[in-house]
Every structure is written in structure tokens, then in C-alpha cells.
C-alpha positions in Angstrom: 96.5 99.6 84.9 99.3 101.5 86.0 102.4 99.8 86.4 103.5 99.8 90.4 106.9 101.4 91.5 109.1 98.4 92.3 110.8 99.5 96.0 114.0 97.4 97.6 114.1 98.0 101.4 116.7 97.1 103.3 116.5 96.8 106.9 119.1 96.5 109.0 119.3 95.0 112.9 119.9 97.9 114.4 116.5 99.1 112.8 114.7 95.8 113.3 116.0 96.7 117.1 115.7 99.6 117.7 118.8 99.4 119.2 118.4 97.4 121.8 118.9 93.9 122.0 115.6 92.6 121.0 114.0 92.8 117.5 110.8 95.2 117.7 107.6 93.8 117.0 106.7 97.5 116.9 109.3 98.6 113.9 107.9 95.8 112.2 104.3 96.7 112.5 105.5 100.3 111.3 107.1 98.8 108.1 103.7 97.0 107.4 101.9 99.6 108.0 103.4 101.8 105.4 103.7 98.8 102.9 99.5 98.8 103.2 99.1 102.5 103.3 101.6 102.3 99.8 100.6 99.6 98.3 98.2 100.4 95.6 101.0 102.5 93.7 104.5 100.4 95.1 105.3 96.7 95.2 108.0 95.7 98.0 110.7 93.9 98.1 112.8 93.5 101.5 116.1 92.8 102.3 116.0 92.4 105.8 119.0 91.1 108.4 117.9 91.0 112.2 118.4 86.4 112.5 121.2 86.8 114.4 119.9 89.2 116.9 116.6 87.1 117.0 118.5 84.0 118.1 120.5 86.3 120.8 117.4 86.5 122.3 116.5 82.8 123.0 120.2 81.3 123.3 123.8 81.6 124.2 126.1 79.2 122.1 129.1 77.3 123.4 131.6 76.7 121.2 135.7 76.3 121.2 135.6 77.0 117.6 135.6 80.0 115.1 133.3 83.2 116.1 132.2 83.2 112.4 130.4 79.6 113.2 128.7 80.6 116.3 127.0 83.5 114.3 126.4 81.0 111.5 124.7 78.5 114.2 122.5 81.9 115.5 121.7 82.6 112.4 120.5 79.2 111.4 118.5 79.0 114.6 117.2 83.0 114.9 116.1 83.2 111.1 112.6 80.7 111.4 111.4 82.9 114.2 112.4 86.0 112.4 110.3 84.9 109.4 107.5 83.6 112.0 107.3 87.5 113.3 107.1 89.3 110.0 104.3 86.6 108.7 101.9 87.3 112.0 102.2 91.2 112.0 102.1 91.4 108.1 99.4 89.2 108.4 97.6 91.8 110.4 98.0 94.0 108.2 96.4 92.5 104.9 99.8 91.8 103.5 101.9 88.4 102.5 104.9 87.4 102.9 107.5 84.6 101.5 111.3 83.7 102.2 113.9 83.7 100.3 117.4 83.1 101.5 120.5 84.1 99.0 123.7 83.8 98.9 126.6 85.9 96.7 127.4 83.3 95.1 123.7 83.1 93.2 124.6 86.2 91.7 127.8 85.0 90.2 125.7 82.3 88.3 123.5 83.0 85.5 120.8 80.2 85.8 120.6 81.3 89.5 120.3 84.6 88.6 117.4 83.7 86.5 115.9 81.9 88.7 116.3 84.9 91.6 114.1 87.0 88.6 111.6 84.3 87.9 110.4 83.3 91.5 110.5 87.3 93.2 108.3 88.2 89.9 105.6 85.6 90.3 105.3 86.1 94.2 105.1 89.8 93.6 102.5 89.7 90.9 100.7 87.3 93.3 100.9 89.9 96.1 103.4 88.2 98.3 106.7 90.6 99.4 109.8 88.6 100.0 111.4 88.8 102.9 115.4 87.8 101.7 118.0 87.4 103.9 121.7 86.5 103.5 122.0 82.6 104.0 123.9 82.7 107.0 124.9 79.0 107.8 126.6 78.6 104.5 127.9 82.7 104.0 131.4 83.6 105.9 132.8 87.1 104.5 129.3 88.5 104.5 128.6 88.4 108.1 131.4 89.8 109.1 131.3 92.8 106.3 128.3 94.6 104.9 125.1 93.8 106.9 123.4 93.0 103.4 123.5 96.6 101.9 125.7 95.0 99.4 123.1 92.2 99.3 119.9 94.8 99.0 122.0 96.7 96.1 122.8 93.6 94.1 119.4 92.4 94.6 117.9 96.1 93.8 119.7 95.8 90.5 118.7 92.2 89.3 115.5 92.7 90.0 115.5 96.2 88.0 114.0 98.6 91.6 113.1 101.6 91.1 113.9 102.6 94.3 116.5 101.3 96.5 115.9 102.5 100.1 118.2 101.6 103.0 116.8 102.1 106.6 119.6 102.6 109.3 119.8 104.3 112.3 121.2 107.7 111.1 119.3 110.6 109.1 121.0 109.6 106.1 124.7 110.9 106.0 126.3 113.5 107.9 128.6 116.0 106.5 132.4 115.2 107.7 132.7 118.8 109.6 129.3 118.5 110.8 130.1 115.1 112.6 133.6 116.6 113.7 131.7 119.6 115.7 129.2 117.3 117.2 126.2 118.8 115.1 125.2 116.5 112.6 123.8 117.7 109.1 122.7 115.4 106.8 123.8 115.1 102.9 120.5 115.8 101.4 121.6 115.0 97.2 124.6 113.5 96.0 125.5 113.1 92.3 129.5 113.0 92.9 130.4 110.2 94.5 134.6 111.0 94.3 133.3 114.0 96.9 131.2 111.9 98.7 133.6 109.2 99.5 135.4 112.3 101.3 132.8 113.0 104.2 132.4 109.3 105.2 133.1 108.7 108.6 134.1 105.0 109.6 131.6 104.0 112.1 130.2 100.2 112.5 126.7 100.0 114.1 126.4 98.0 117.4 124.1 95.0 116.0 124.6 95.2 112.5 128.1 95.0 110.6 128.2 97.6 108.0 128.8 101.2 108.6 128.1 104.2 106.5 131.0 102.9 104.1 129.5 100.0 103.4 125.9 102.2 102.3 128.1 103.7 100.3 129.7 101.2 98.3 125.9 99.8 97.8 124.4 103.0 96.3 127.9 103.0 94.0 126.5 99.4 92.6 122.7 100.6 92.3 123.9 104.2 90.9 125.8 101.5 87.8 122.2 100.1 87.4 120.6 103.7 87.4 118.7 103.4 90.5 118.1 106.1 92.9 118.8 105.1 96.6 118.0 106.7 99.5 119.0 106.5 102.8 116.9 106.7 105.7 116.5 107.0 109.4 114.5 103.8 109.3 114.3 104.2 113.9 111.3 107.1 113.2 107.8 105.6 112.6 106.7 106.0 109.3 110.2 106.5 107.6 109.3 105.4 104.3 105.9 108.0 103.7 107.5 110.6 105.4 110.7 110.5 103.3 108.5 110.4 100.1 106.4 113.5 101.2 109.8 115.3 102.1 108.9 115.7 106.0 112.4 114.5 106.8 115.9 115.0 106.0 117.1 111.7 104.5 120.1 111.3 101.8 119.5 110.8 98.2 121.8 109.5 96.0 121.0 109.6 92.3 
């Protein structure tokens, strides 16, 4: 039997959104449908953000303390129904899902990192995708930076991806001057990073909280474990299949 392609996605809440403020059943039924049209050659693993901006939708939070608490509270609230939604539409799809929620710290330890290995291998050989998320109520630094591309490239690289494929709201990245004249073109192959590093616009997206930097600095950690990334307009339907048959300008970082 041939051995499956091992695929990281990362999903981001602007994706998961739409961007809007409400998480789109309809992006998710596109990412399952893909999985289930893919998944007799890939097995998926997703990184996906989006509890925050679940919770948005059922409560406002008073608080007279820190910000960072109030999104740790949403978070802690918002990421149940986040899992509830991907279960019923992957569901309908044929396809099963488990939750794992990490934390950076689990990376700094070996037995945890062991353990990370262990568990994602067994669900996946039993058919079950993960669905991880960054453990909000006990994570500070990592809500307000990255918007778990960092979390989706260490992840991509301890569990030895093939692929690493971040889906944002952009057609991959744009060319400095291109941005400048208000006609983006997108950065179709990059094997320099020193000259990529030069065309990145600072830019945070509404719902999440990383930015084209911080795609960057995740490809830099999967490039170190030799995996390819890509990076996707994960908005269209059918991003994934579309970006493997070449139907649409994406960036690919090898």
C-alpha cells in the first residue's frame, strides 16, 4: 500500500470567517469536502484558530482586567462549539475528527513532544484528523502574536509533514512594488529567503493576529525541517485541489 502524503493545514480566522464576524459553516464544509475528495492519497492534519471569533458570536465579556484574559475567557468558552461545528459538517462528509489542544511549552519538552508524535499517529492511522488549536486559557504571548502559523510550523515539523499549507486571506504573497502600485502579484517560488524577507509588507489581518511576517517566520522553521510550504488564498472554494492542480497563483516556499 502506498504510503499517504502527510498534509499540515493551517487555518486561520479570517479564513474560518470569511471575513466577517462569524465563522462559516460554508468554509468549513469546503475544507471537508476537499479532505474527502483527497483522501485516499493524503492524511490531514489541521491547525485551525477561529475559538475566539466563535465565542464573539454568542457573548460579550465584562471585565476590569487585562485584554489578554478576556480573549483567554473567549477562547475557553468559543473553542467547544468550534470543535462541535467541524465534528457535524466533517461528519457529513465521511470524515473524523479529534481535538487536541497544545501549548509552546509542549514542544520545549521531550516526553511531551513524544507524546504529541504518539497520539496524532494512532488517530491518523485510525482515520481521525486532528483538529489542534493553541490552548488559549493557559497561552499569553501567543494570542497576541502569530495566529498559530508558528504553532502549524512547529507542529508540521514534529510530526515530519510533507506539506505544510497555510490558508489566509491573500493569494499567497505579493511582491513589495506590486503592493505599492495597488496591483498585487503574487510570489509564485521562493528559495532565498534573505530576498524574501525584503518584499514583506507589515499587515495584521482583522480577526486573526499574525500578518504576512509572521507566515514568514513559519515557512523559515518548516524550510529547517525540509518541508515545502505553501501559502494559499484559503477564502476561494476548493483552495487546496486547485493549488495542487496549479489553477491558482499561490506562493511556494521550498
Amino acid at each position: 500500500m502506498q504510503k499517504k502524503k502527510r498534509i499540515l493545514l493551517k487555518v486561520g480566522s479570517n479564513t474560518l470567517t470569511k471575513e466577517t464576524d462569524n465563522i462559516s459553516r460554508g468554509k468549513i464544509e469546503d475544507m471537508a469536502n476537499q479532505i474527502a475528495l483527497l483522501q485516499d492519497t493524503c492524511e490531514f492534519i489541521i491547525v485551525s484558530s477561529g475559538a475566539i471569533a466563535v465565542a464573539k458570536q454568542f457573548v460579550k465579556l465584562e471585565s476590569k482586567g487585562k485584554d489578554i484574559n478576556v480573549k483567554q475567557a473567549l477562547a475557553s468558552i468559543g473553542q467547544p462549539h468550534l470543535i462541535r461545528i467541524y465534528q457535524e459538517i466533517f461528519r457529513e462528509a465521511g470524515l473524523l475528527t479529534s481535538q487536541c489542544l497544545l501549548s509552546y511549552s509542549d514542544f520545549e519538552r521531550e516526553q511531551s513532544r513524544t507524546n504529541i508524535v504518539n497520539t496524532i499517529n494512532v488517530l491518523v492511522n485510525n482515520n481521525y484528523i486532528p483538529i489542534i488549536n493553541e490552548n488559549d486559557t493557559v497561552a499569553t504571548d501567543e494570542i497576541k502574536f502569530g495566529d498559530n502559523d508558528k504553532l502549524g510550523a512547529l507542529t508540521a515539523s514534529l510530526l515530519k509533514a510533507d506539506l505544510f499549507i497555510i490558508a489566509t486571506n491573500t493569494n499567497g504573497i505579493y511582491t513589495k512594488e506590486s503592493m505599492e502600485n495597488g496591483t498585487p502579484k503574487t510570489i509564485e517560488l521562493v528559495e532565498d529567503f534573505e530576498a524574501l524577507a525584503k518584499q514583506v509588507v507589515s499587515s495584521k489581518s482583522s480577526h486573526g493576529s499574525g500578518g504576512m511576517q509572521s507566515k514568514i517566520e513559519a515557512a523559515e522553521v518548516t524550510k529547517k525541517a525540509n518541508i515545502e510550504t505553501w501559502i494559499v488564498n484559503g477564502l476561494e472554494d476548493n483552495f487546496m485541489v486547485n493549488a495542487m492542480n496549479n489553477k491558482v497563483a499561490f506562493t511556494k516556499i521550498i
